[in-house]
Structures are given as structure tokens and as C-alpha cells.
MARBA-3410 file (N, C-alpha, C, O; in Angstrom, 1 decimal):
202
58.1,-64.4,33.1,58.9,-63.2,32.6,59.9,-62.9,33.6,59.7,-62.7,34.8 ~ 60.8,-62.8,33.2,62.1,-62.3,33.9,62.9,-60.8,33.5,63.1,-60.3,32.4 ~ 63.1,-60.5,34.8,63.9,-59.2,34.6,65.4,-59.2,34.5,65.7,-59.9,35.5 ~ 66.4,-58.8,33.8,67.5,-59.4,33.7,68.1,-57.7,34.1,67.6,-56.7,33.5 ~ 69.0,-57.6,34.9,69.6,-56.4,35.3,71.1,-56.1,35.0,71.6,-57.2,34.9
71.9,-55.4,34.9,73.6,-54.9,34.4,73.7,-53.9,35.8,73.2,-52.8,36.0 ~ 74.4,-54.7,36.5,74.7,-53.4,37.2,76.6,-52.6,37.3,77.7,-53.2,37.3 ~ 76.5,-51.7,37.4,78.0,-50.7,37.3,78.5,-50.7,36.0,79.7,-50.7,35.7 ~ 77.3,-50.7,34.8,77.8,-50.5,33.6,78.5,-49.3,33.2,79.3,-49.2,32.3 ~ 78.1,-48.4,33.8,78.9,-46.9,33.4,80.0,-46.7,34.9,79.9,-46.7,36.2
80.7,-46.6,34.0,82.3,-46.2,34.5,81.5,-45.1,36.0,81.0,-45.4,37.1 ~ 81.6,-44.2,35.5,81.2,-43.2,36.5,80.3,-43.5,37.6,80.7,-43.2,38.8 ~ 79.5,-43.8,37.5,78.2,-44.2,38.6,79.1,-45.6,39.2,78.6,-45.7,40.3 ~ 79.9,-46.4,39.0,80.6,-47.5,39.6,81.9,-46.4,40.6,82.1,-46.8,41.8 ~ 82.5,-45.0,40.2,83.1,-44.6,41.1,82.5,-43.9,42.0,83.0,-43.9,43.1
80.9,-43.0,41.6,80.4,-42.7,42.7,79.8,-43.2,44.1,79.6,-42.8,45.2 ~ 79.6,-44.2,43.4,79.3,-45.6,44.7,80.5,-46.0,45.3,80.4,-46.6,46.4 ~ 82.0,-45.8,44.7,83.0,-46.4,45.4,83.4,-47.8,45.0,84.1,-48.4,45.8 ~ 82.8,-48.5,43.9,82.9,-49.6,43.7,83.4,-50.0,42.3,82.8,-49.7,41.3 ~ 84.8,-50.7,42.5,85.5,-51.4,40.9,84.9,-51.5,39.9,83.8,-52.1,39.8
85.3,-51.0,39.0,85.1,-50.9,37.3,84.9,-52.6,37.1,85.8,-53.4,37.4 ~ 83.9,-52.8,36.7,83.8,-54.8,36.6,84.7,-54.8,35.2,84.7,-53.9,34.4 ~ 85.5,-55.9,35.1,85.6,-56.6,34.0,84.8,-57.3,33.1,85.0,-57.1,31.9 ~ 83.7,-58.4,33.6,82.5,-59.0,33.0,81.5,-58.4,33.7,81.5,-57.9,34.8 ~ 80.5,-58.5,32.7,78.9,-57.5,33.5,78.6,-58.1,34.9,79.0,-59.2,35.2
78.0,-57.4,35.6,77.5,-57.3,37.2,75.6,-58.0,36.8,74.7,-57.2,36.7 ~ 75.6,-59.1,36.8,74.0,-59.6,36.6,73.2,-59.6,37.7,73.5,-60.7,38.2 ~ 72.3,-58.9,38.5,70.9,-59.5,39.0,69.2,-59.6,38.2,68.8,-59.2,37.1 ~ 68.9,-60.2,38.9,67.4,-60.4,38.2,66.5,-59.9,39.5,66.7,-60.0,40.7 ~ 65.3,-59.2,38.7,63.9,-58.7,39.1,63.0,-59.7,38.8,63.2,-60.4,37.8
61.9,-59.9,39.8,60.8,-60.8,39.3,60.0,-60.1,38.5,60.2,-59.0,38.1 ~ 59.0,-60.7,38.2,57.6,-59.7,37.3,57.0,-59.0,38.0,56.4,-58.0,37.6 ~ 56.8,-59.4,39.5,56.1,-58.3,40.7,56.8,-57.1,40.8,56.0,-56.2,41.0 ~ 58.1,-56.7,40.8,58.9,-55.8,40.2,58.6,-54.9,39.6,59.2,-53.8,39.9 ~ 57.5,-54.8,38.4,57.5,-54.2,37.3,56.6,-53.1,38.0,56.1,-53.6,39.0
56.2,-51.6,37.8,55.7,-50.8,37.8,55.7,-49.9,37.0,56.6,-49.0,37.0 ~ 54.2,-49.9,35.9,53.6,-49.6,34.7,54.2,-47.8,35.4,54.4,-47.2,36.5 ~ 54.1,-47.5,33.5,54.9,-45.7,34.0,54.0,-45.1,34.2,54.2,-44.0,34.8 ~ 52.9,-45.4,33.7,51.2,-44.6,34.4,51.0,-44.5,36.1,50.5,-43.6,36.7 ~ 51.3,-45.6,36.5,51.4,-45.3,38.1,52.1,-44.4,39.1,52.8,-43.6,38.5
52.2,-44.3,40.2,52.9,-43.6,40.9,53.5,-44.6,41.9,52.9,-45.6,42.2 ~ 54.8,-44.1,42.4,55.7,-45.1,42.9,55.6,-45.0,44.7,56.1,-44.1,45.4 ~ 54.7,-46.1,45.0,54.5,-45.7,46.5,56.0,-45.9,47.3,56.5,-47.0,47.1 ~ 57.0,-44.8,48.4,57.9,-45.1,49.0,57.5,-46.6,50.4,56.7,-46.8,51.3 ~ 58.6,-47.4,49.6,58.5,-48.7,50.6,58.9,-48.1,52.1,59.9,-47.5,52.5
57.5,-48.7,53.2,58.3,-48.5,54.7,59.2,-48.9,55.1,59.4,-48.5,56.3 ~ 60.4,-50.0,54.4,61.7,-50.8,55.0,62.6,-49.9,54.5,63.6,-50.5,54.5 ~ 62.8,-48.5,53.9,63.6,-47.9,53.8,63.8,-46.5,53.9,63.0,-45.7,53.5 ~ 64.8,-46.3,54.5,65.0,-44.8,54.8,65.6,-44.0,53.9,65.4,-42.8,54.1 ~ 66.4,-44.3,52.7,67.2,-44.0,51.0,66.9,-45.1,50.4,67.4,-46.3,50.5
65.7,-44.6,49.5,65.0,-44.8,48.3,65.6,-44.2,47.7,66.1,-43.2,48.2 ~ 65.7,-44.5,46.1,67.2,-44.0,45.3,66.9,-44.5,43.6,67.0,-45.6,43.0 ~ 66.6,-43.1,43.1,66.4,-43.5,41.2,68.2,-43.9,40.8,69.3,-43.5,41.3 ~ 67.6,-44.8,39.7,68.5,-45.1,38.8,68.1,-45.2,37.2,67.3,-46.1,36.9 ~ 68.3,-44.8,36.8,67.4,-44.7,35.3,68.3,-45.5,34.2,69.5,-45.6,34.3
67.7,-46.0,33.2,68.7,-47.4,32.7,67.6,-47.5,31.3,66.3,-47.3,31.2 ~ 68.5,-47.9,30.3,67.8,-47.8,29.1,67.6,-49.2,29.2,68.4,-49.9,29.7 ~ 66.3,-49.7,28.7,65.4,-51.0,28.9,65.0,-51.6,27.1,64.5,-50.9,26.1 ~ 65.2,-52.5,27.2,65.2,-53.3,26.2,64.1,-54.3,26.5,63.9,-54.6,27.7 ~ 63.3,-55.0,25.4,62.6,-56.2,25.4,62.6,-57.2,24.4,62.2,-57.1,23.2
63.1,-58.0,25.0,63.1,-59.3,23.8,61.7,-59.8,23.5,60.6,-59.9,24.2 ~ 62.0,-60.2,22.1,60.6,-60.7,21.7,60.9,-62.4,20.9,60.3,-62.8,20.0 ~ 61.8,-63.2,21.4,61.7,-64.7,20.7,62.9,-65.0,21.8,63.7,-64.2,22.4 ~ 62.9,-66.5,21.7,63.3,-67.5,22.6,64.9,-67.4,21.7,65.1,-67.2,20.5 ~ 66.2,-67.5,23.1,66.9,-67.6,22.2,68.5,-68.3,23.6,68.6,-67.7,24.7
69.4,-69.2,23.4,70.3,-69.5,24.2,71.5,-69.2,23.7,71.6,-68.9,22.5 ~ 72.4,-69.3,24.3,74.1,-68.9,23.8,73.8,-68.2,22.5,74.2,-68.7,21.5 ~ 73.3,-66.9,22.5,73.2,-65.9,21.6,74.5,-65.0,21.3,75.1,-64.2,22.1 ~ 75.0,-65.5,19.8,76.0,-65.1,19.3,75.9,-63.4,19.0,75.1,-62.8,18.3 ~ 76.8,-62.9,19.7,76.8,-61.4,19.8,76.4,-60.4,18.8,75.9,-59.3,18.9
76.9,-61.2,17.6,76.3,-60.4,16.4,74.9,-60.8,15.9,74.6,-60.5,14.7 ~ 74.4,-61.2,16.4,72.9,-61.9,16.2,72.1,-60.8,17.5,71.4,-59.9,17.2 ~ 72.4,-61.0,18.8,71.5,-60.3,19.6,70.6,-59.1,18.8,69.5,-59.1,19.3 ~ 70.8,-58.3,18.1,69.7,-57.2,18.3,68.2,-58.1,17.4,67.0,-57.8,17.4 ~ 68.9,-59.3,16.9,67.5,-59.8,16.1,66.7,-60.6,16.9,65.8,-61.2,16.4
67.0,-60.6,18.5,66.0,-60.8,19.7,65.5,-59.9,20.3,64.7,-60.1,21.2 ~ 66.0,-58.6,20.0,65.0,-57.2,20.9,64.2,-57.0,19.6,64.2,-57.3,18.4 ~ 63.2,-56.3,20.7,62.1,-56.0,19.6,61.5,-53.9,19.9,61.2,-52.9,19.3 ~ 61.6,-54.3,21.5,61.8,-52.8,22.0,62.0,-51.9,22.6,61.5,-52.2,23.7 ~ 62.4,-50.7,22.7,63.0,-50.1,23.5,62.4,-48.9,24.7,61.3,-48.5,24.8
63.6,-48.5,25.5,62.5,-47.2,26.6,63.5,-47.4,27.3,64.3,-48.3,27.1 ~ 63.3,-46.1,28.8,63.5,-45.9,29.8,63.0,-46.4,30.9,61.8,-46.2,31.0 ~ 63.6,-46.9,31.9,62.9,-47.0,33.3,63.7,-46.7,34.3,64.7,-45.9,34.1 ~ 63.4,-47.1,35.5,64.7,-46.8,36.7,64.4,-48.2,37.1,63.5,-49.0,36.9 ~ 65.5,-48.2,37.9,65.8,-49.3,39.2,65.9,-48.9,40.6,66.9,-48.8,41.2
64.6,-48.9,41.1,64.7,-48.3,42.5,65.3,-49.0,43.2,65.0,-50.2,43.4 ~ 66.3,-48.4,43.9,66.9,-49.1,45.0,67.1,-48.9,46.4,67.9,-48.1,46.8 ~ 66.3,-49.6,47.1,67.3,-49.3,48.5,68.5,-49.2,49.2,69.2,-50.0,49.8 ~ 68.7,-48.2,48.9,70.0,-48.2,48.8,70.4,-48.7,50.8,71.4,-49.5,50.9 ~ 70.0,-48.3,51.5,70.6,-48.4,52.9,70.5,-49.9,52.9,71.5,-50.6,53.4
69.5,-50.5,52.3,69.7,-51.8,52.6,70.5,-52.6,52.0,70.9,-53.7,52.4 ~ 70.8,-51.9,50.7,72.1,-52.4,49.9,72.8,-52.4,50.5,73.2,-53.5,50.7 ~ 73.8,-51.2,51.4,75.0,-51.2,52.2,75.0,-52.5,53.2,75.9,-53.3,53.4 ~ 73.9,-52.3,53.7,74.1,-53.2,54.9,74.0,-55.0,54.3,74.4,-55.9,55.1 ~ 73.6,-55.1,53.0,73.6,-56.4,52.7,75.5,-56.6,52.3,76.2,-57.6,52.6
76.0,-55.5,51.5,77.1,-55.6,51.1,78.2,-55.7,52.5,79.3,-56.2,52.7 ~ 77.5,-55.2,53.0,78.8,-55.2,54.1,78.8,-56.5,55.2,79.7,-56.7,56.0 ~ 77.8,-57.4,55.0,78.1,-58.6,54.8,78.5,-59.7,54.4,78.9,-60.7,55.0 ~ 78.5,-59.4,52.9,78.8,-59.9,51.8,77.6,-60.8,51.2,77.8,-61.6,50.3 ~ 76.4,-60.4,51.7,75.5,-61.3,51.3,74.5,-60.2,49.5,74.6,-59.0,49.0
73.7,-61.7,49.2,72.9,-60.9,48.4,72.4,-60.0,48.7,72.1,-59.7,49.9 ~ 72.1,-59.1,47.5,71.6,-57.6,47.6,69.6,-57.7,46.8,69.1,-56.8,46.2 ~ 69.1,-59.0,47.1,67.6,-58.2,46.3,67.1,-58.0,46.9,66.0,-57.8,46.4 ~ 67.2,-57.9,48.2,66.0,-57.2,49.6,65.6,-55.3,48.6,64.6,-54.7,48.4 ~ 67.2,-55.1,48.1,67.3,-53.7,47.8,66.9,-53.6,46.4,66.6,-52.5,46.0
66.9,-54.7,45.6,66.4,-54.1,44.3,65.7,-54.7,43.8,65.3,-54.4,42.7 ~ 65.2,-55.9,44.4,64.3,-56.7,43.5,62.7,-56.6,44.7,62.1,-57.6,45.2 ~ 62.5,-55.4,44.8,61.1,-55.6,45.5,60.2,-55.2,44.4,60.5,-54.8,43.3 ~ 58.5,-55.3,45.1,57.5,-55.0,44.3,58.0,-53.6,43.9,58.8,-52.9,44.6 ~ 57.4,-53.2,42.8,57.3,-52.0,42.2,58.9,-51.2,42.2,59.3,-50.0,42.3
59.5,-52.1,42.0,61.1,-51.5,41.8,61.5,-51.6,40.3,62.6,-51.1,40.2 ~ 61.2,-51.8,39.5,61.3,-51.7,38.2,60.0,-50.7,37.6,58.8,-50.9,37.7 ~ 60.6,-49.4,36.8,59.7,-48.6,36.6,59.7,-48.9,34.8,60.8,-49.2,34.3 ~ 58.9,-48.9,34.2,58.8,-49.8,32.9,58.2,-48.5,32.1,56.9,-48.4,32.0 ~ 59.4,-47.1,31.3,58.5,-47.0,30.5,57.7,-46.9,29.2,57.3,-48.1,29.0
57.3,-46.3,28.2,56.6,-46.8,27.2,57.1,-47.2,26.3,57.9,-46.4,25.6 ~ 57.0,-48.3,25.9,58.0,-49.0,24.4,57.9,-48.5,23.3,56.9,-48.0,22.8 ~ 59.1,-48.7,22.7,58.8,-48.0,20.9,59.4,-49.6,20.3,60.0,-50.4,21.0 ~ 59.2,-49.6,19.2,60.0,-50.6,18.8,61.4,-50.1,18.0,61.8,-49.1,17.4 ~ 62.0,-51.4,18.3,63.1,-51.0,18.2,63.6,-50.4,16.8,64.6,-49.7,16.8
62.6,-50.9,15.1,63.2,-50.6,14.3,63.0,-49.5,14.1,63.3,-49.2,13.0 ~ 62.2,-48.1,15.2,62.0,-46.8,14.7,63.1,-46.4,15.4,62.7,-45.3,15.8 ~ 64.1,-46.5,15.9,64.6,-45.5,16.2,66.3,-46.3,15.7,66.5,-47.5,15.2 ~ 67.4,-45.3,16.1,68.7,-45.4,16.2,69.4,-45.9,16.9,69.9,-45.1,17.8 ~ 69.7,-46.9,17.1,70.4,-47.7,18.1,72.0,-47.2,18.9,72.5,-47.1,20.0
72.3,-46.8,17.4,73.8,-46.5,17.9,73.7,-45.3,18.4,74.8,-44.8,18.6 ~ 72.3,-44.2,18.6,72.9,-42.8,19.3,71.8,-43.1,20.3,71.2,-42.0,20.3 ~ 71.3,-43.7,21.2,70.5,-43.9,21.9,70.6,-42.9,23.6,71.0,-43.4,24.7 ~ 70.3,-41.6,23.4,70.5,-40.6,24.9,69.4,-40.7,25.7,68.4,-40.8,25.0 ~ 69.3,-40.8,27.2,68.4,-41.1,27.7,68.7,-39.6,29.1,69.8,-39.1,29.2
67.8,-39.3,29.8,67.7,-38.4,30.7,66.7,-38.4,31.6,65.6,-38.7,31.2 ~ 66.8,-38.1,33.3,66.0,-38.1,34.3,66.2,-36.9,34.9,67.3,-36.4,35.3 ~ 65.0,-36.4,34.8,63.9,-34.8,35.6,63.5,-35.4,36.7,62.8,-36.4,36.6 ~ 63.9,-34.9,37.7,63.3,-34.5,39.3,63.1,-33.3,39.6,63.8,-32.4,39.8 ~ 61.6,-33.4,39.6,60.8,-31.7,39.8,61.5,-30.9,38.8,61.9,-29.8,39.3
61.8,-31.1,38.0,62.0,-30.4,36.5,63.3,-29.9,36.2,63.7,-29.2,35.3 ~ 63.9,-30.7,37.5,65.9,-30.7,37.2,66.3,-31.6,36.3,65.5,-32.5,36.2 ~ 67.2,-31.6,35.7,68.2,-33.1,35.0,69.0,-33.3,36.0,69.8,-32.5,36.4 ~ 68.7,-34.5,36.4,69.7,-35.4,37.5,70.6,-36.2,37.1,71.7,-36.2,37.7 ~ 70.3,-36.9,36.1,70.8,-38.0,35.2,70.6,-37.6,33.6,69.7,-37.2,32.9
72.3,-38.2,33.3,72.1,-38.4,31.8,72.9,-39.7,31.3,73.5,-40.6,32.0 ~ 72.6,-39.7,30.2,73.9,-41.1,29.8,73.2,-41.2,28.5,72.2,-40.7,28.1 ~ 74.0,-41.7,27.9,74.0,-43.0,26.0,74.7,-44.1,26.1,75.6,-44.5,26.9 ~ 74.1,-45.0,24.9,74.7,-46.7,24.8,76.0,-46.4,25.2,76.7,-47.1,26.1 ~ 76.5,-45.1,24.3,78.0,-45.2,23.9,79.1,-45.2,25.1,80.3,-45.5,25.2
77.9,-44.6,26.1,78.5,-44.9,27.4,78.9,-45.8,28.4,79.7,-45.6,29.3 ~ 77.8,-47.2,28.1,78.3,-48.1,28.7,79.8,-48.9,28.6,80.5,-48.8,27.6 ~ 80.3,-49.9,29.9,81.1,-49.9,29.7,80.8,-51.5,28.5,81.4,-51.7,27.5 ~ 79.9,-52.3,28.9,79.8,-53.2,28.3,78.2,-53.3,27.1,77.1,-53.5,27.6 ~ 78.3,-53.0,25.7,77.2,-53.4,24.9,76.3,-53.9,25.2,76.2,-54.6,26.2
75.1,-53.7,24.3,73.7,-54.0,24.5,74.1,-55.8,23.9,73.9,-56.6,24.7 ~ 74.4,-56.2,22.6,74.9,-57.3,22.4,76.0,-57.8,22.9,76.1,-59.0,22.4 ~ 77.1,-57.4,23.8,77.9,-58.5,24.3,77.1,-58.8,25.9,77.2,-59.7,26.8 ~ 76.2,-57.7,25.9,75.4,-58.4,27.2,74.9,-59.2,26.6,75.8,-60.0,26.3 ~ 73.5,-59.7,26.0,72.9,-60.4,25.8,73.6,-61.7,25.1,73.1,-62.9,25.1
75.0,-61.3,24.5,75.9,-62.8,24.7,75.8,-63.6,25.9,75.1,-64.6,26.2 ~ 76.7,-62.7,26.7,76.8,-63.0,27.6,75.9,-63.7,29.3,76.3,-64.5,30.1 ~ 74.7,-63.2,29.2,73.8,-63.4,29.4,73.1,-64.8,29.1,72.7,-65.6,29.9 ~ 73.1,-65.0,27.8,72.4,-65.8,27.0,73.2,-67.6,27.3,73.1,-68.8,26.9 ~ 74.3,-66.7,28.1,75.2,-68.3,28.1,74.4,-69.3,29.4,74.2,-70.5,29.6
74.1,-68.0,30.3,73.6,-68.9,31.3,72.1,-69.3,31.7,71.6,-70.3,32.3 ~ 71.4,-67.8,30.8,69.6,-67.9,31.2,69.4,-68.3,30.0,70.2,-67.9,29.2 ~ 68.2,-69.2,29.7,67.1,-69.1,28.5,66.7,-67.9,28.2,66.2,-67.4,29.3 ~ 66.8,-67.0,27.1,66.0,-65.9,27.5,64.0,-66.1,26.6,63.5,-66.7,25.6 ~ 63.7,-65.7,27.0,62.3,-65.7,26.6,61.6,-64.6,26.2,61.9,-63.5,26.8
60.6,-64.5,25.3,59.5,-63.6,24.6,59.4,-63.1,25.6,59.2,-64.0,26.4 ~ 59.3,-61.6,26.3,58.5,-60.7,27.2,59.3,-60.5,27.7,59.3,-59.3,28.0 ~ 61.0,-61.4,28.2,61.8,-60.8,29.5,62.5,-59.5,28.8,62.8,-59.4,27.6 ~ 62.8,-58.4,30.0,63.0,-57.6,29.8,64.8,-57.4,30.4,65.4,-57.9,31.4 ~ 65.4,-56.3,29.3,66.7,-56.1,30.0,67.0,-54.5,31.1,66.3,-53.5,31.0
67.8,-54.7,31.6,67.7,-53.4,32.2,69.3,-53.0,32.3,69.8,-53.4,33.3 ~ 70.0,-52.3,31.4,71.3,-51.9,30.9,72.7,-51.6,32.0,73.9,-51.9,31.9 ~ 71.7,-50.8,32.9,72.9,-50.2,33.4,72.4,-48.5,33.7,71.6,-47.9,32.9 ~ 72.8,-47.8,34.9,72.9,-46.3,35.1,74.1,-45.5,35.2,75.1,-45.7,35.9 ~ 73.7,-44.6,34.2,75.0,-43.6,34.2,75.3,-43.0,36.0,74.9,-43.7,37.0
75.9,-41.9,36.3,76.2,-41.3,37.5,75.0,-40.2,37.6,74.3,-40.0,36.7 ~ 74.9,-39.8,38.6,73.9,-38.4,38.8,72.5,-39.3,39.8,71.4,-38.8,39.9 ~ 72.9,-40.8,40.6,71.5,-41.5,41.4,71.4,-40.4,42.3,72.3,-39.5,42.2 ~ 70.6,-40.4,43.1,70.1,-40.0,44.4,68.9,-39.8,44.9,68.0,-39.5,44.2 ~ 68.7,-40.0,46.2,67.5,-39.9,47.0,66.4,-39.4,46.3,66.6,-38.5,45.5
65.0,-39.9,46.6,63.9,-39.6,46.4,62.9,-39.3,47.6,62.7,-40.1,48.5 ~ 62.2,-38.1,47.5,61.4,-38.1,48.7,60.0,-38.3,48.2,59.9,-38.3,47.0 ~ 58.7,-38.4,49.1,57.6,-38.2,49.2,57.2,-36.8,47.8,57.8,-35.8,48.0 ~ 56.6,-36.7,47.2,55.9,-35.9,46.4,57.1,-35.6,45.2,56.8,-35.1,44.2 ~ 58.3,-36.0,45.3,58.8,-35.9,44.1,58.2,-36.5,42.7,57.7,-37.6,42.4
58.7,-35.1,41.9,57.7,-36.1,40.2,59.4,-35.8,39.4,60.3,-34.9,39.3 ~ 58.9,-37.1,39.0,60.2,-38.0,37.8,59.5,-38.0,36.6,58.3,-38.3,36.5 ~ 60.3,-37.6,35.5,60.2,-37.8,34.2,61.7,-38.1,33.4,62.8,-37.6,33.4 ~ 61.1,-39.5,32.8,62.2,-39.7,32.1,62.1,-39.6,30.5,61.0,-40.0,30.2 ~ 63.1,-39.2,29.3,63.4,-39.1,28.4,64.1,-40.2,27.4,65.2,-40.7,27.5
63.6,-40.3,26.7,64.7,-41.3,25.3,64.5,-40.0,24.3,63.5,-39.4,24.1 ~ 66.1,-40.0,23.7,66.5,-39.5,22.9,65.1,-38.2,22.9,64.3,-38.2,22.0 ~ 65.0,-37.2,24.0,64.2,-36.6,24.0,62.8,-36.5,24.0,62.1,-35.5,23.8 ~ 62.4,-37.3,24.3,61.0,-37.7,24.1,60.9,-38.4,25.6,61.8,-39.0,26.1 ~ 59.9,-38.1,26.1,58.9,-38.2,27.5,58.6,-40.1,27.2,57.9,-40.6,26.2
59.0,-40.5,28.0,58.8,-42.0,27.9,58.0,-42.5,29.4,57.2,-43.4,29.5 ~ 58.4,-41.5,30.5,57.4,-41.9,31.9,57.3,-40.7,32.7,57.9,-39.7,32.4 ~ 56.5,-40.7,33.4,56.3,-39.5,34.5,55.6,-40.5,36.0,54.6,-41.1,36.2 ~ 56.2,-40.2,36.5,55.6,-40.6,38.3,56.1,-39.4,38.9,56.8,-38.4,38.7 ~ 54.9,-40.0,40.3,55.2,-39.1,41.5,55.8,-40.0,42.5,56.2,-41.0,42.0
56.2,-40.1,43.9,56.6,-40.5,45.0,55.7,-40.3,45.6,55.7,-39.1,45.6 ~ 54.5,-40.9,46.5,53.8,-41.0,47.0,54.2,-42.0,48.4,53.3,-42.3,49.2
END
């Protein structure tokens, strides 16, 4: 199972980091050690000092599929939710300012927060709003309509270079509003209103 990631899909969150608007999607991948069920609580890793939500509408394919013609992709998701992409962020900088790979910062255990699936034919695809609560703030907001690049010209795109497979999951992209996470903070995230995860930082 593979994690397939979009990163600087929304315009905004690409200038608040300081970093160019991409022309073609920004791809990394999560392993399956990665994944952390939304029932759990998100222990802070000791290799970092800015630990950092990112909340990202998650997709799951359910059938085998290659060079997937863009108008065909949604007949490979099967369903949908909220998660984040925890990041280290300090260790991001310092990988970037090498120029080297960045998965020390995003592909560790329990960096993908996974939460509860609906399937995709109950809900609305084209108005898809998603939202992240810290200690009972809204931090984060966004919709599809917000990305810079589609849920199917990704998985075009995508599809040109990975197999994709039954179980792998996608991870879209985060709007603007990231930031630090401390010890005892509680995260709840939202699809189209509805409570999809709750953790703590532990």
C-alpha cells in the first residue's frame, strides 16, 4: 500500500511557505508505517522541534489502474475523508536548504493521520469543504475548488508513473492556515461538516 502525496496544491499555503506556485503537481510518497488510524493520538516525534498540521482531503482507490485517462479517474476512488500530513517542518528546511530529499520530514511513522472513510458515492464531489480545529479554533480551511491542480488530472498524472493499486491512498494537498503543534493539543478535523477525526498530541 502506498501513500501518494500533492504537495503546494493551494496557491496560498505555497506563498505562505515562500515557495513557487508549481506548474505540474509536487509528488512525494508515505509508506504504510505512515498511516495513523484517527482513533489514536499522535505521539510528538523527539527529532523535532516544529511539528506542524497540514490537513488535506484523502481519497482511496479501490482497483488497479495505469496511465489513467483523466476522465475515467473518479471510477478508481471508492472513498473519501480528511487527514493531515504531519510535518517536520525544521527538518524540512534544513533538507531544502541542501537541496536534498525531504522524507526524514514527512514520511515518518505516524505522519499520515487517516480519517474515517465515507464512500465516495454519498457525498458531492464537486463541493467538497474540509476544516481543522485546534483546541476548538478553525486553523485551516479549503475546498476541491481550491486546488490548484484536480482530484482527476492528479491521478492522470500520477497514473503515468506509479501502478496505482486497491488500498493506496491519495493525499490532495493543504490549503494555508499550517502551524505548530504542541504537547496536549486536540485536533478535530471536518468534511463538509461532519467530524471525520479527533486526536490529541501527546
Amino acid at each position: 500500500m502506498t501513500i501518494f502525496c500533492v504537495g503546494r496544491n493551494y496557491s496560498e499555503h505555497a506563498k505562505e511557505l515562500h515557495n513557487q506556485i508549481p506548474t505540474e503537481p509536487v509528488i512525494f510518497l508515505k509508506p504504510a508505517t505512515a498511516i495513523l488510524p484517527e482513533e489514536r493520538s499522535m505521539y510528538y516525534p523527539e527529532f523535532t522541534q516544529d511539528l506542524q498540521h497540514e490537513i488535506e482531503l484523502i481519497f482511496k482507490f479501490d482497483k488497479k489502474g495505469k496511465s489513467i485517462p483523466e476522465q475515467q479517474a473518479w471510477n478508481y476512488i471508492s472513498h473519501v475523508s480528511v487527514g493531515i500530513d504531519f510535518t517536520a517542518r525544521d527538518l524540512q528546511q534544513k533538507c531544502k536548504e541542501k537541496s536534498l530529499p525531504w522524507e526524514i520530514s514527512k514520511a515518518f511513522d505516524c505522519s499520515a493521520l487517516i480519517g474515517k472513510w465515507i464512500p465516495i458515492e454519498e457525498i458531492q464531489k464537486e463541493t467538497l469543504s474540509f476544516e481543522l480545529y485546534k483546541n476548538g479554533v478553525a486553523v485551516q480551511h479549503g475546498s476541491a475548488s481550491d486546488m490548484i491542480f484536480s482530484v482527476p488530472f492528479i491521478v492522470q498524472y500520477l497514473s503515468q508513473f506509479f501502478k496505482i493499486n486497491k488500498g493506496d491512498i491519495l493525499f490532495t494537498g493543504t490549503p494555508s492556515g499550517v502551524s505548530s503543534v504542541q504537547i496536549g493539543d486536540k485536533l478535530q478535523g471536518f468534511l463538509n461538516g461532519v467530524s471525520m477525526f479527533e486526536t490529541e498530541i501527546k
